[in-house]
Each structure stands twice: as structure tokens, then as C-alpha cells.
VEXKE-128438 format. One record per residue (C-alpha): residue number from 1; residue in one letter; chain; x, y negated, z negated. Coordinates in pm, 1 decimal. Example, Ala and Ser with C-alpha at 12.3 -4.5 7.8 and 13.67 -1.06 7.14 Angstrom:
<pt pos="1" code="a" unit="A" u="1230.0" v="450.0" w="-780.0"/>
<pt pos="2" code="s" unit="A" u="1367.0" v="106.0" w="-714.0"/>
! end
This chain:
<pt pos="1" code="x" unit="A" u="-6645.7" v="-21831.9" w="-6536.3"/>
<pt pos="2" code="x" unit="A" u="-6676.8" v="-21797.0" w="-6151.6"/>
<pt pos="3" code="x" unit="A" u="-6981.5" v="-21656.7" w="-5970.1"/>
<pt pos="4" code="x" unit="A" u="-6884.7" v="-21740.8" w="-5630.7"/>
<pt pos="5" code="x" unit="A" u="-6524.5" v="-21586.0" w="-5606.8"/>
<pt pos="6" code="x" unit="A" u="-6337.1" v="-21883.1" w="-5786.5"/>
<pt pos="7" code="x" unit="A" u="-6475.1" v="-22144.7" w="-5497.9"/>
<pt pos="8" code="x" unit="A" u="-6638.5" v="-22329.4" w="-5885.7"/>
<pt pos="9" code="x" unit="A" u="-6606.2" v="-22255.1" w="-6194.8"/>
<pt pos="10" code="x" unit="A" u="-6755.0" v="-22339.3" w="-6558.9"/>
<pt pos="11" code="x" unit="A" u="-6636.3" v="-22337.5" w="-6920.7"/>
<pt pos="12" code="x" unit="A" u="-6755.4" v="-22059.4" w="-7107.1"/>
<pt pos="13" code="x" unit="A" u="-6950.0" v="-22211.3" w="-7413.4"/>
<pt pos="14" code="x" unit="A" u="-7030.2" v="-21909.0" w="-7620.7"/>
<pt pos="15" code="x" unit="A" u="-6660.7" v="-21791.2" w="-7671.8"/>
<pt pos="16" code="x" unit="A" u="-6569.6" v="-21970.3" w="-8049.7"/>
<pt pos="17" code="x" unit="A" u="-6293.1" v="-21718.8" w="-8106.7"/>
<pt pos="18" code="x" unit="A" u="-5985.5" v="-21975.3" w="-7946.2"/>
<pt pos="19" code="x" unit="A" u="-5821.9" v="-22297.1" w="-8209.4"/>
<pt pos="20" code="x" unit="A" u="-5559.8" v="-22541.2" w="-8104.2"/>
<pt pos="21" code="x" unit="A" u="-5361.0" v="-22499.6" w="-8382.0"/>
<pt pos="22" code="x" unit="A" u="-5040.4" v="-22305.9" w="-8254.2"/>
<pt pos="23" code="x" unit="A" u="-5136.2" v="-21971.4" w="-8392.4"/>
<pt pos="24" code="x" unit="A" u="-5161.3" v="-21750.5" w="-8108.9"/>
<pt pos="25" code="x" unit="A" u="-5186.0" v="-21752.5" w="-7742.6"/>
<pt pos="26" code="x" unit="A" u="-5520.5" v="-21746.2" w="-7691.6"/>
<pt pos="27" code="x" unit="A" u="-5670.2" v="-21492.4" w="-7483.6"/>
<pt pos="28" code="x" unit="A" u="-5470.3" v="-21200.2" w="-7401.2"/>
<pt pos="29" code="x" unit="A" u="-5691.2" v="-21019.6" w="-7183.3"/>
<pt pos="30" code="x" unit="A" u="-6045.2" v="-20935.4" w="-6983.8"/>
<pt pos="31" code="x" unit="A" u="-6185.1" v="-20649.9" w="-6905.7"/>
<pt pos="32" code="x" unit="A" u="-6558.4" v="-20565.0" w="-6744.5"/>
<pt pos="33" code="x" unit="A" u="-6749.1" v="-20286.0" w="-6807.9"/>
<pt pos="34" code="x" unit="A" u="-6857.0" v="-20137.3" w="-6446.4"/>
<pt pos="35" code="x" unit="A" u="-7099.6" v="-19916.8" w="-6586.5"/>
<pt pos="36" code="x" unit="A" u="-7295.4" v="-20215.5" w="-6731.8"/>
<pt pos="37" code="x" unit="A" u="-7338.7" v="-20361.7" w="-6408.8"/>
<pt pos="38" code="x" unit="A" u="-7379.1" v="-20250.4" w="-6032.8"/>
<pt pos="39" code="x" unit="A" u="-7607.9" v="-20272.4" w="-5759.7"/>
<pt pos="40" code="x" unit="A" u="-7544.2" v="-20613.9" w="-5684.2"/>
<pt pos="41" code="x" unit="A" u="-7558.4" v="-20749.0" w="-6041.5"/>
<pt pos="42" code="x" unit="A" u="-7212.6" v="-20826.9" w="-6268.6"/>
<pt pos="43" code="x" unit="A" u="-7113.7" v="-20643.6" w="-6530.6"/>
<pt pos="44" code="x" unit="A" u="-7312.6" v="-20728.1" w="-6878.8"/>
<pt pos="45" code="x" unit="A" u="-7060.4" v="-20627.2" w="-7066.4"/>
<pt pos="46" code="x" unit="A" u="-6725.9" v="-20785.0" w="-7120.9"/>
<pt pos="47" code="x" unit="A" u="-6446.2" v="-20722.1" w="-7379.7"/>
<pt pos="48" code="x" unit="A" u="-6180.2" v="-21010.2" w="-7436.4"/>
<pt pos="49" code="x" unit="A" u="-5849.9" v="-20939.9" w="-7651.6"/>
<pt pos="50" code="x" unit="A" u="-5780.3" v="-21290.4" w="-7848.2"/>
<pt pos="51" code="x" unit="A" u="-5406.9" v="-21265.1" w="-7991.9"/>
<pt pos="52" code="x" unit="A" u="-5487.2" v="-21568.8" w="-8215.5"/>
<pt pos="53" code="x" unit="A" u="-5406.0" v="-21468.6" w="-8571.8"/>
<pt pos="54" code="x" unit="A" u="-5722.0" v="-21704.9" w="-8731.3"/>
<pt pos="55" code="x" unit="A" u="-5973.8" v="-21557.8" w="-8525.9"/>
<pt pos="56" code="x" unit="A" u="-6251.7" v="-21339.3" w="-8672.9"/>
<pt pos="57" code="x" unit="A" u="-6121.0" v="-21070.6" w="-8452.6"/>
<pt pos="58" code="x" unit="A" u="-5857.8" v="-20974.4" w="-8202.2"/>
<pt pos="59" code="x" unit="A" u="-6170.5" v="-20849.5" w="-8005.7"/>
<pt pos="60" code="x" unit="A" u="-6434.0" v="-20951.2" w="-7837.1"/>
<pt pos="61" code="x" unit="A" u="-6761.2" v="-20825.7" w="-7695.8"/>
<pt pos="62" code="x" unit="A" u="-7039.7" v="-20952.7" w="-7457.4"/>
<pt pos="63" code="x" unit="A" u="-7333.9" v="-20802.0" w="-7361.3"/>
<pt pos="64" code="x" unit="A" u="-7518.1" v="-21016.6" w="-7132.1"/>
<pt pos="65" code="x" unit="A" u="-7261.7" v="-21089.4" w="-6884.3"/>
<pt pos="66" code="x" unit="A" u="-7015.6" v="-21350.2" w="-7067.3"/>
<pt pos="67" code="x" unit="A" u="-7296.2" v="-21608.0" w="-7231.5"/>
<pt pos="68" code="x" unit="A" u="-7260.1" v="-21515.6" w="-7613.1"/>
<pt pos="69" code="x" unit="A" u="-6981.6" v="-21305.3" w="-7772.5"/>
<pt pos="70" code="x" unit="A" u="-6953.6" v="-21113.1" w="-8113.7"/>
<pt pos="71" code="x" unit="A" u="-6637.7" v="-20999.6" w="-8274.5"/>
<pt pos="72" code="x" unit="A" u="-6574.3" v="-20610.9" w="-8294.4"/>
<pt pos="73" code="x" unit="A" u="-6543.2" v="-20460.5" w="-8592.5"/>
<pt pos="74" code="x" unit="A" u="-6205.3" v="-20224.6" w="-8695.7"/>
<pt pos="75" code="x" unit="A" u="-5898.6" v="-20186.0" w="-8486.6"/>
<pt pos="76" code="x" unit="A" u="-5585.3" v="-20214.5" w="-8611.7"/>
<pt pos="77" code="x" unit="A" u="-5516.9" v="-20433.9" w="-8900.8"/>
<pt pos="78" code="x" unit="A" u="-5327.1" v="-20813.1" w="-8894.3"/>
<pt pos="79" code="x" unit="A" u="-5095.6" v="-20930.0" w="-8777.4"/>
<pt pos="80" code="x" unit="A" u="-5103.6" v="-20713.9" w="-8470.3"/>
<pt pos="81" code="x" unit="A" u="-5222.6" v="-20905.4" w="-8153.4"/>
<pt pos="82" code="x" unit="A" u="-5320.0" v="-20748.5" w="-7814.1"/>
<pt pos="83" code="x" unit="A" u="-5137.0" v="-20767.6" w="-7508.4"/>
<pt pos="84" code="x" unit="A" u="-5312.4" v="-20585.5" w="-7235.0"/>
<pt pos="85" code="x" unit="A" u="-5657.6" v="-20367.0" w="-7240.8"/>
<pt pos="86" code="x" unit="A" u="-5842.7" v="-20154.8" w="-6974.5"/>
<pt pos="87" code="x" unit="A" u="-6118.5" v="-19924.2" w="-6961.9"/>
<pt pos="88" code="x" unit="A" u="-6123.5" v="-19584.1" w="-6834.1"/>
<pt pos="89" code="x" unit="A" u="-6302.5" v="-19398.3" w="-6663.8"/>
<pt pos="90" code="x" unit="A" u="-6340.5" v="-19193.2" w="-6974.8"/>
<pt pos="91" code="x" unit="A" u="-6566.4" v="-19455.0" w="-7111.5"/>
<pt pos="92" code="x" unit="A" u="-6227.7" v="-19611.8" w="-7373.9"/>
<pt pos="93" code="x" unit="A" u="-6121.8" v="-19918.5" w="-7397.5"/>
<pt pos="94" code="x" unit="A" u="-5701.4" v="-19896.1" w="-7389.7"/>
<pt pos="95" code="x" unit="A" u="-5549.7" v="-20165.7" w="-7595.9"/>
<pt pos="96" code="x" unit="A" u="-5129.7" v="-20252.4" w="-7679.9"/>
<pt pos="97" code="x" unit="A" u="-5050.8" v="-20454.7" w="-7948.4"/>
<pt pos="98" code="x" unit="A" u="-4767.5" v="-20636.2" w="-8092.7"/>
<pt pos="99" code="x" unit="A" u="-4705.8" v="-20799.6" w="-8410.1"/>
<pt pos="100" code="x" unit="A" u="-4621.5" v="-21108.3" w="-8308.8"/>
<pt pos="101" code="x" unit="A" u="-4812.9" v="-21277.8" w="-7983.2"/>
<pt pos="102" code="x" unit="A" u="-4461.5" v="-21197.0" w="-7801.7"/>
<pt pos="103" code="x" unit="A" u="-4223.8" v="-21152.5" w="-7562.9"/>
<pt pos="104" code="x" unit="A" u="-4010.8" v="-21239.1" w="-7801.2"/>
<pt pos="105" code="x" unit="A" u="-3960.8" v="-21119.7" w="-8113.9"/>
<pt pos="106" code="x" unit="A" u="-4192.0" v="-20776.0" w="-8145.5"/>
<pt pos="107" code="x" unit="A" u="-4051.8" v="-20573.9" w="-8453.3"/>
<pt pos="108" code="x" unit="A" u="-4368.4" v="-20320.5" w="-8463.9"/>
<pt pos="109" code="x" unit="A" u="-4636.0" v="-20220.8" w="-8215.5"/>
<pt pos="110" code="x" unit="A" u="-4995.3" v="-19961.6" w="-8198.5"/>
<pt pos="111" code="x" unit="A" u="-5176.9" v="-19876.8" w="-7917.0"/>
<pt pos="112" code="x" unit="A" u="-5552.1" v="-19808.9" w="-7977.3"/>
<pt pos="113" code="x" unit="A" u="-5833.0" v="-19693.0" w="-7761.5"/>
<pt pos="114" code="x" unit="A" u="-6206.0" v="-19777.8" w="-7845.9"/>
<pt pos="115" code="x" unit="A" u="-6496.5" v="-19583.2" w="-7704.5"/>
<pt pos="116" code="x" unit="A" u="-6674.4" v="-19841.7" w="-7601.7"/>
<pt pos="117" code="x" unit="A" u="-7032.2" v="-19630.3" w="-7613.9"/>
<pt pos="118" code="x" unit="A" u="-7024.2" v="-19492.8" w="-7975.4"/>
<pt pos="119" code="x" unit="A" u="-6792.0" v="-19826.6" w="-8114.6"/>
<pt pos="120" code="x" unit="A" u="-6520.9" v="-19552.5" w="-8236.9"/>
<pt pos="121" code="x" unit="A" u="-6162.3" v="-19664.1" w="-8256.6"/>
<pt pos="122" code="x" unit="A" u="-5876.0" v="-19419.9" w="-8285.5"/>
<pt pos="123" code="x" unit="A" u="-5472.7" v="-19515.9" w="-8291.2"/>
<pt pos="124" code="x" unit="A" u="-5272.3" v="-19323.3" w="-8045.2"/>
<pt pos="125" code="x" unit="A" u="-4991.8" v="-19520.0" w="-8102.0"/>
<pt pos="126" code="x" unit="A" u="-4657.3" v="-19303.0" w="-7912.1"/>
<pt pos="127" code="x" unit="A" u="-4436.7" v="-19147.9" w="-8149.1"/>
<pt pos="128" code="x" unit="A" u="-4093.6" v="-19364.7" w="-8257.0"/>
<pt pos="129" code="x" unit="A" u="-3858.6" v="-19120.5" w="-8106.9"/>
<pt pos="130" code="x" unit="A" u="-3559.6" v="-19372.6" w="-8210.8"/>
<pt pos="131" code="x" unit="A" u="-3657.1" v="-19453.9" w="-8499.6"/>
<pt pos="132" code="x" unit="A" u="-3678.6" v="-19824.8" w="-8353.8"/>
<pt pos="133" code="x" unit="A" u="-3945.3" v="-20061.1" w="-8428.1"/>
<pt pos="134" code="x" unit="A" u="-4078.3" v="-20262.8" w="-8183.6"/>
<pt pos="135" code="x" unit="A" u="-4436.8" v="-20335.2" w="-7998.3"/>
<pt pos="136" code="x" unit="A" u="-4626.5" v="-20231.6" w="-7683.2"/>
<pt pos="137" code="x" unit="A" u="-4739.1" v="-20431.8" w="-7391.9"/>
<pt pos="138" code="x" unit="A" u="-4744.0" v="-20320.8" w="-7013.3"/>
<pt pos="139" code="x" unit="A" u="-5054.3" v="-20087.3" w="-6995.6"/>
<pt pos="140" code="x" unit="A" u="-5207.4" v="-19907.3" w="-6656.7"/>
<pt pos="141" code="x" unit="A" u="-5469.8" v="-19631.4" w="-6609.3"/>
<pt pos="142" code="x" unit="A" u="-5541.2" v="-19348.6" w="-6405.7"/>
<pt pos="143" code="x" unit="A" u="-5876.3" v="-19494.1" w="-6260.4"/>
<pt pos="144" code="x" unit="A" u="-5977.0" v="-19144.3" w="-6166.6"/>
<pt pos="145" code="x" unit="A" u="-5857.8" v="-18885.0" w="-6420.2"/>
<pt pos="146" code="x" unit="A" u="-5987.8" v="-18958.0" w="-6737.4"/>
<pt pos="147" code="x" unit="A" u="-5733.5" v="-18986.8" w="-7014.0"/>
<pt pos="148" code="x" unit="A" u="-5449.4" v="-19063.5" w="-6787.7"/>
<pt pos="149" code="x" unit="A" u="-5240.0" v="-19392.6" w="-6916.7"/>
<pt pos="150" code="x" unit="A" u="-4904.3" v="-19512.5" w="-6945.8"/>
<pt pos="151" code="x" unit="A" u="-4748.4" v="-19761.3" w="-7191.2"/>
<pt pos="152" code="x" unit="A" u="-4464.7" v="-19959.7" w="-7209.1"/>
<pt pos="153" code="x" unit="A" u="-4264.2" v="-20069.5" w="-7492.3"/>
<pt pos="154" code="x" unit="A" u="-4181.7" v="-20434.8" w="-7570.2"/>
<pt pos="155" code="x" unit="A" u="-3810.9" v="-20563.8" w="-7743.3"/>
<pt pos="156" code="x" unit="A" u="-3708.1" v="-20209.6" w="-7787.6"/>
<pt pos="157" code="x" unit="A" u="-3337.5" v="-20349.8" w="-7834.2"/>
<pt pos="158" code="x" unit="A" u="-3192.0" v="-19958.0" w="-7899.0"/>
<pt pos="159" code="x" unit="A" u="-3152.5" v="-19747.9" w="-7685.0"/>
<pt pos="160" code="x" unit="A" u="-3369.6" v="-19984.8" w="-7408.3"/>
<pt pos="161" code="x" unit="A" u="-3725.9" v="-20054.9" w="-7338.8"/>
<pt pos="162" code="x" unit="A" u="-3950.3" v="-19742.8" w="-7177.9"/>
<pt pos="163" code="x" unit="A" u="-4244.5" v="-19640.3" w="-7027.6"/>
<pt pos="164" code="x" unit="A" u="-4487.3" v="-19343.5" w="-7236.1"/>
<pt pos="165" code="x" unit="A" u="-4726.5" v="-19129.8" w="-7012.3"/>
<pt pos="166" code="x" unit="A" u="-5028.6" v="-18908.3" w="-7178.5"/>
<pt pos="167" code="x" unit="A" u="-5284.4" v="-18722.2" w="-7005.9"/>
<pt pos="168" code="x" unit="A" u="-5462.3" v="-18651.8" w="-7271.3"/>
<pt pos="169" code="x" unit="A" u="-5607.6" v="-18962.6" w="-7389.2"/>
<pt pos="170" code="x" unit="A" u="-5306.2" v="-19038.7" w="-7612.7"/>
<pt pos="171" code="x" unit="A" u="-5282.8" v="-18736.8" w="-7828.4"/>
<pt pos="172" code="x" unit="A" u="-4913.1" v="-18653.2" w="-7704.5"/>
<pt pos="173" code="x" unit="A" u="-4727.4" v="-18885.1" w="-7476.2"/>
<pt pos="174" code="x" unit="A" u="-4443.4" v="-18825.6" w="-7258.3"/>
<pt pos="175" code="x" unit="A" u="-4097.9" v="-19031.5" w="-7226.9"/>
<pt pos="176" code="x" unit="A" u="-4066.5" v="-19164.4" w="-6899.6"/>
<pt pos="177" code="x" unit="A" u="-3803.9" v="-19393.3" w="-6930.4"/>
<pt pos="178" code="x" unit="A" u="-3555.3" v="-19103.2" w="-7114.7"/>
<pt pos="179" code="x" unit="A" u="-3656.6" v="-18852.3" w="-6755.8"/>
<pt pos="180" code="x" unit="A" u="-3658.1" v="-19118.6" w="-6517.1"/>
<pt pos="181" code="x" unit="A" u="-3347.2" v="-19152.7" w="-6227.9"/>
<pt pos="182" code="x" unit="A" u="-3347.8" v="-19507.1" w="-6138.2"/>
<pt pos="183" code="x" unit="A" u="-3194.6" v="-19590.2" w="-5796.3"/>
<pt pos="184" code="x" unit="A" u="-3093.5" v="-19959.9" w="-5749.3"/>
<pt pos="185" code="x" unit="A" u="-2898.5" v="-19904.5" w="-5385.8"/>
<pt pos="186" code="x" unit="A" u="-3187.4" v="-20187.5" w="-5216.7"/>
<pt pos="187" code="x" unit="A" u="-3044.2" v="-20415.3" w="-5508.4"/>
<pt pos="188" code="x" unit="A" u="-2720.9" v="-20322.2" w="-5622.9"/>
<pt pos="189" code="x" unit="A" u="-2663.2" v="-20621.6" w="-5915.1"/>
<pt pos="190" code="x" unit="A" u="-2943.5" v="-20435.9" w="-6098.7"/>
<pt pos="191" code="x" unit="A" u="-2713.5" v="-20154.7" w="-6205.3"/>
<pt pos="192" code="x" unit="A" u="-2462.9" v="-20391.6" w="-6346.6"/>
<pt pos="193" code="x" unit="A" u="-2192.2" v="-20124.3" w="-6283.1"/>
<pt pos="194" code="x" unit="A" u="-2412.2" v="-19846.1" w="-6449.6"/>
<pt pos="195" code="x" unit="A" u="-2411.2" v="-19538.8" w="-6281.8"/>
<pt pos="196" code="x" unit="A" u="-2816.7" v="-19543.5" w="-6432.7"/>
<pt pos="197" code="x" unit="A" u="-2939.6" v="-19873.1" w="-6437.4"/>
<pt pos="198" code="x" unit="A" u="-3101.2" v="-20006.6" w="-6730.5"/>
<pt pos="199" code="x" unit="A" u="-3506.6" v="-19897.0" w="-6729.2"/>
<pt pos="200" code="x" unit="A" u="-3555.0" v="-20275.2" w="-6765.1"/>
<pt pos="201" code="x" unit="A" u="-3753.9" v="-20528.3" w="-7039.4"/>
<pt pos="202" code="x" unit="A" u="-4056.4" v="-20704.2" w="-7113.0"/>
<pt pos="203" code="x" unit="A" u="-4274.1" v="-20463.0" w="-6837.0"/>
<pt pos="204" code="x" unit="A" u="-4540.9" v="-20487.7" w="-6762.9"/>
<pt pos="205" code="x" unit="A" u="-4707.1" v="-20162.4" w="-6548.3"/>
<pt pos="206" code="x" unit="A" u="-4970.9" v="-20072.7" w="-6256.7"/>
<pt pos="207" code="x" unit="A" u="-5076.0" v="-19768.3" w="-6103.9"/>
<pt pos="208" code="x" unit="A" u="-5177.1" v="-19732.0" w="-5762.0"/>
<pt pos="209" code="x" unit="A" u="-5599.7" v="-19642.3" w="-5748.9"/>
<pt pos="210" code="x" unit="A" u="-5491.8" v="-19517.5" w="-5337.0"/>
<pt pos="211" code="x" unit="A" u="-5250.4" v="-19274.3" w="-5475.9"/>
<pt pos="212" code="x" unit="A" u="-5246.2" v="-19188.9" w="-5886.0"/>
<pt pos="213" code="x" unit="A" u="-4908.5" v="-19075.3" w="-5784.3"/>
<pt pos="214" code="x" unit="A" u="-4760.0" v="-19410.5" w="-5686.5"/>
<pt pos="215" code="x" unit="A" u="-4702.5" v="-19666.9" w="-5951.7"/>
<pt pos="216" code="x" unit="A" u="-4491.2" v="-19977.8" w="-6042.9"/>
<pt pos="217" code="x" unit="A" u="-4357.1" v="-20151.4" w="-6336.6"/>
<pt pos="218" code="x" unit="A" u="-4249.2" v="-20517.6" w="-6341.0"/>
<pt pos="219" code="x" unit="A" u="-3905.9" v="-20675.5" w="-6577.1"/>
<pt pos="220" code="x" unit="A" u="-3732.4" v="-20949.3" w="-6584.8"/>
<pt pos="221" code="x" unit="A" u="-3547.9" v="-20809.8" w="-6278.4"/>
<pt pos="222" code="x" unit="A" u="-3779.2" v="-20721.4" w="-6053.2"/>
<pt pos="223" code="x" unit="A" u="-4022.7" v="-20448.1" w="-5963.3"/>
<pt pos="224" code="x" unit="A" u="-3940.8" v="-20087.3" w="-5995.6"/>
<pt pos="225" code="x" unit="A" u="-4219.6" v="-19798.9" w="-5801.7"/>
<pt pos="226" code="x" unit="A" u="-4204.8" v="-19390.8" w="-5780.5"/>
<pt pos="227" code="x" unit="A" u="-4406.6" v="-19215.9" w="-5575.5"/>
<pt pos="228" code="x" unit="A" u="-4394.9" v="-18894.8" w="-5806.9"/>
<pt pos="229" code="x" unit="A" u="-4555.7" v="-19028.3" w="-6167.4"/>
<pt pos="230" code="x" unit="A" u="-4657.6" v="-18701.9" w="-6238.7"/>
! end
């Protein structure tokens, strides 16, 4: 932990969730709780996602700022392992998983939200429109518009990887990647000859907090951005 903007830091000694026995890869994500903090003091509470299958938990939670952490109770059940997790401004915790700690080799996948006030978790995994199994990793939020996400698939080998969209908290989700027109004319090798270009692998996803409408995901080759996510 840093309190002086990464100038020093210090090992966190209250965090016994992590081995060094090759069955994970360790922690998978952070995420503060603003709410718990603000007028000049840090957040108190902190969630970390631990995709280490002989942990207590594949979640974590602190509540005084990072010094002693608990495992949370339900979730989804072994072997999935989280990926990426953010909260929203809808006070839920947004979490991908994947069955294995990835990139390779993801045959199923959940994503889960957990409201973070009442300790409620609910799946609202996207449905398997091919019939495909595979996991979920890249994972943005609308910071403004509660229940606003998108997802992105990980080793969806048929038809391709894609991005999901809900704005509704997860109850339905929309196909991006099957609506999406993908231009590649700023890097031509990207379409391989494809009049569409492949929607890409392995993405991770952002969404501008400037403009809700502007947003980028990330592959293996390179970085894709709309300016009309809605």
C-alpha cells in the first residue's frame, strides 16, 4: 500500500488469502469503495478478487482502509476465478469470472454483481447465444448511470470473442460484437482481407467517465473506440 501517490510503499500484512504454490494468479483485482471514504480521508472499504483456487474465498473485504481482510461469503461456486470487478454507482460490485485463472484455456464463465450494502449476490451471467462455452473478463461501467456495464467474453473460439452491454443491471444484455461495424482503414493488416474485421480476443474494456458515449476495448491487436456505445 501507498499513501503518498506510490513515492513509498509497504506490504500489506493482513491479506492471508495469496500461497506460492502455483494455484492461481494471485490477486486479480482492487476496487475502493468511494462512499466509505471522502473528505480528505481514503476509502475504508476495499474489495480484492483473489483467483487462487486454495483460498478461503475468491473475495475479499476490508473495512478499515486495507489493515485486516475477511473473506465474503457466496458468489459463484469453484473453480471459477475473477478477472476484473468494479463498483457502480448503483452501490454493486461487478465481477467476471473464468474457470480457469486464464487467458488461456476458459471453457465456462459467470458474471456476478454483489450489493455491496445488503451483502446480496445475484448471477447475471449473459445468455450463450452460440451455444459456446467459454468465460468473461474485460469489464467497464457507466460511472454515472446506474446499471450501465459491458462485458467481454474470453476464448470464445466460435463464432469470435464479443462485447455484452445491459442497462439494466444485467437482467438482459445486448450483443455488441454481432451489431458492431468495425473499420480498420488507420490499420489495414487488422482486417486480414475481411471485409469485417475480426471483433478481436482476450479484451479487455473501458468507458470514457467525460463522455458515457465514448469507449474502448483492448486485444491482442490493438485498441478499438466508438463514439456511439449507445
Amino acid at each position: 500500500t501507498s499513501t503518498n501517490s506510490g513515492q513509498t510503499w509497504a506490504m500489506v500484512g493482513g491479506f492471508n488469502a495469496l500461497s506460492s504454490d502455483s494455484t492461481g494468479a494471485g490477486v486479480a483485482f482492487i476496487t475502493f469503495d468511494p462512499k466509505s471514504g471522502g473528505n480528505g480521508s481514503p476509502s475504508q472499504i476495499i474489495f480484492a478478487g483473489v483467483s487462487t483456487s486454495t483460498a478461503a474465498s475468491t473475495l475479499y473485504r476490508s473495512a478499515d482502509g486495507g489493515v485486516t481482510w475477511s473473506p465474503v461469503a457466496g458468489g459463484p461456486t469453484s473453480p471459477m476465478m475473477p478477472q476484473r470487478g468494479l463498483i457502480g454507482p448503483d452501490r454493486q460490485l461487478y465481477v467476471t469470472y473464468g474457470n480457469v485463472k486464464g487467458p488461456n484455456g476458459m471453457t465456462a464463465g459467470q458474471v456476478w454483481k454483489y450489493a455491496i450494502d445488503t451483502g446480496t449476490w445475484t448471477n447475471i451471467s449473459p445468455p450463450n447465444l452460440d451455444n459456446y462455452p467459454s468465460g468473461f473478463s474485460g469489464l467497464a461501467l457507466d460511472p454515472w448511470n446506474p446499471g450501465v456495464a459491458i462485458v467481454m467474453t474470453m476464448d470464445h473460439g466460435w463464432p469470435q470473442d464479443t462485447m455484452y452491454r445491459t442497462v439494466n443491471g444485467g437482467a438482459t444484455w445486448t450483443d455488441v460484437g454481432a451489431n458492431a461495424v468495425r473499420d480498420a482503414s488507420l490499420e489495414t493488416w487488422m482486417a486480414e482481407g475481411q471485409t469485417q474485421p475480426s471483433f478481436g480476443n482476450w479484451a479487455q474494456a473501458m468507458i470514457d467517465p467525460s463522455n458515457v458515449d465514448h469507449a474502448f476495448y483492448t486485444t491482442g491487436g490493438g485498441i478499438w473506440t466508438t463514439s456511439n456505445l449507445n
